[in-house]
C-alpha positions as a printed Julia matrix, in Angstrom:
162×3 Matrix{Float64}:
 -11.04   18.99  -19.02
 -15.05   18.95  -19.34
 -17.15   22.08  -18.92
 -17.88   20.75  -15.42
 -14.47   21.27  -14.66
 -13.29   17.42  -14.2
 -11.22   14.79  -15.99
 -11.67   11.49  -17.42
  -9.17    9.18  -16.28
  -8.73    5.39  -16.79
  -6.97    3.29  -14.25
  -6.14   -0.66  -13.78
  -6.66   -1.03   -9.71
  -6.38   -4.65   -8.57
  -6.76   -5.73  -12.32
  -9.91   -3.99  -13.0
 -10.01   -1.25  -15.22
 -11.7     1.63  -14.29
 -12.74    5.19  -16.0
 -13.94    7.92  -14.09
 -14.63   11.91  -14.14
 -12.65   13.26  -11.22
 -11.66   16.68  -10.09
  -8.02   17.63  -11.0
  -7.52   17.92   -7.15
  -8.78   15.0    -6.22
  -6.25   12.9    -3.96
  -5.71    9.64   -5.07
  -6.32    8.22   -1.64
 -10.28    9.81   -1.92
 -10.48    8.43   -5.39
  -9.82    4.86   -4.1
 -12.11    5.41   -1.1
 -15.04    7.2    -2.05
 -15.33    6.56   -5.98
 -14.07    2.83   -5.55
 -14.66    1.89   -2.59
 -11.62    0.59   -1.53
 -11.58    1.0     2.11
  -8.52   -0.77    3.09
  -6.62    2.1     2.34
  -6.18    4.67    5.55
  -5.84    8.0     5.24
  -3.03    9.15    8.55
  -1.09   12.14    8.44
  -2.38   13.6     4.6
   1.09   14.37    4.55
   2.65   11.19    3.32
   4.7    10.66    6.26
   3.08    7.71    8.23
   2.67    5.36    5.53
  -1.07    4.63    6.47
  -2.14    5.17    2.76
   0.56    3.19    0.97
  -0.39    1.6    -2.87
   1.57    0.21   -5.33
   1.84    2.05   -8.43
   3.02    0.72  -11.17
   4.32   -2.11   -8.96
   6.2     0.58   -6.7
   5.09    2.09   -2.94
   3.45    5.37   -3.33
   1.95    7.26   -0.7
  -1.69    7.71   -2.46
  -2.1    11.21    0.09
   0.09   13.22   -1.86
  -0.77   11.77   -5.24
  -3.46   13.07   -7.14
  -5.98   11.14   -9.34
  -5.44   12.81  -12.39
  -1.37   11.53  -12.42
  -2.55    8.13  -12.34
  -4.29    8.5   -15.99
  -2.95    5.01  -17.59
  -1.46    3.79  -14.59
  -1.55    0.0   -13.01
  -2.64    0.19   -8.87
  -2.67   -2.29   -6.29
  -4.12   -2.1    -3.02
  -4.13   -4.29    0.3
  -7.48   -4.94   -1.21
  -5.26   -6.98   -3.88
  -3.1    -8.97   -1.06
  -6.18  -11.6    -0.26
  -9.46  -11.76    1.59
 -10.23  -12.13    5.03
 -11.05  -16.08    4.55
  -7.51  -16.52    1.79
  -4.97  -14.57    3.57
  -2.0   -13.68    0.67
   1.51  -14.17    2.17
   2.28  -11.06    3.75
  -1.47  -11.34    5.51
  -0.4   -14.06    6.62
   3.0   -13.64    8.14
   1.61  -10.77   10.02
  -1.15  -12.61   11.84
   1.62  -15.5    12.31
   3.86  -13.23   13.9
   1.41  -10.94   15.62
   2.44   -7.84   13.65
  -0.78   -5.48   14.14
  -2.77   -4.57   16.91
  -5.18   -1.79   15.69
  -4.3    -2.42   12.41
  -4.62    1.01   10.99
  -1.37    1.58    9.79
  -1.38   -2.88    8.78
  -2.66   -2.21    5.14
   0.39    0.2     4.45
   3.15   -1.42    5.95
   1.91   -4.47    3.79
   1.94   -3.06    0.38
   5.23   -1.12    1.95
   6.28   -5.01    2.01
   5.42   -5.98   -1.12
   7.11   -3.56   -2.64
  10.31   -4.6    -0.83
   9.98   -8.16   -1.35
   9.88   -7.58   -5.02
  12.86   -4.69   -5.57
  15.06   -4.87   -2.32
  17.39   -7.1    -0.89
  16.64   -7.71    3.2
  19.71   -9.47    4.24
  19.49   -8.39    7.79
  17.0    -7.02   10.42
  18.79   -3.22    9.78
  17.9    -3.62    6.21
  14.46   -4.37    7.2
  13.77   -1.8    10.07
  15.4     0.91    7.57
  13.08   -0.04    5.09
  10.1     0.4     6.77
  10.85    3.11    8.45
   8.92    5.31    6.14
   5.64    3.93    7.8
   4.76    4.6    11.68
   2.35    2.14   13.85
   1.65    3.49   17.07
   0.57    0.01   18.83
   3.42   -2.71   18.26
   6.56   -1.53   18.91
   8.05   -2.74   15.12
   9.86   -5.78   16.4
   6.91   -8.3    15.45
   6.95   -6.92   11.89
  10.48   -7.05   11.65
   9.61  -10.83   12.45
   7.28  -11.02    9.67
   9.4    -9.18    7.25
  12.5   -11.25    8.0
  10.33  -14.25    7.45
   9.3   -13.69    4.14
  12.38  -12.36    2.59
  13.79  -15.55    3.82
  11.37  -17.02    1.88
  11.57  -15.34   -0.91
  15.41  -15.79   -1.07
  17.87  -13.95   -2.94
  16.34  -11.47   -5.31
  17.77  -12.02   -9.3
């Protein structure tokens, strides 16, 4: 810890490494936002229950509200940021818009690093599999079956994990 009180930590988010002072209770949500500008990841509940501010870290969901900055020190983080751009839609992007899967879209960019966690560690045989899988994240607009759609699409895709 400085004399000002903060923390140097280095981080790899969307393959760029970054160092940075931060404040030991700094969330890692704010540090993504407002020291990285990473926009694309919402800030809900700040109580990690509606998924809104969903990462990978380390190649795993986390729910960057109720993760702070300074744990990260070392760590590898993706955000939806990482997924594609608005004119090179990544997969998931893609099935969602295909299948209608967002209206707002506020809670969109956690559900889809929800699913990319999923597509790479869990088996989705079945629509059950897939609803209780993402039922850590909340969307108040769609009604869930359209992402289910989207969901079951890609793990189709993706086939049988090894």
């Amino acid at each position: 810890m400085t004399d000002t009180g903060t923390v140097a930590i280095t981080v790899s988010v969307n393959g760029v490494a970054h160092t940075r002072e931060v404040e030991p209770r700094l969330l890692l949500s704010d540090f993504l936002r407002h020291k990285l500008g990473l926009t694309g990841t919402h800030v809900g509940c700040e109580h990690g229950v509606c998924g809104a501010c969903t990462v990978l870290l380390d190649g795993y969901s986390a729910r960057s509200c109720l993760t702070l900055a300074v744990q990260v020190d070392g760590c590898t983080i993706e955000t939806v940021e990482s997924q594609g751009t608005q004119d090179a839609l990544g997969p998931i992007q893609a099935a969602f818009r295909d299948h209608h899967a967002l209206q707002c879209g506020y809670c969109t960019p956690g559900f889809i690093m929800t699913v990319a966690d999923l597509l790479e560690h869990h088996p989705l045989e079945n629509d059950e599999d897939i609803r209780e899988a993402l039922s850590g994240n909340i969307c108040r607009c769609t009604g869930y079956q359209n992402i289910v759609a989207a969901v079951r699409e890609l793990a189709k895709a993706r086939g049988p994990l090894t």
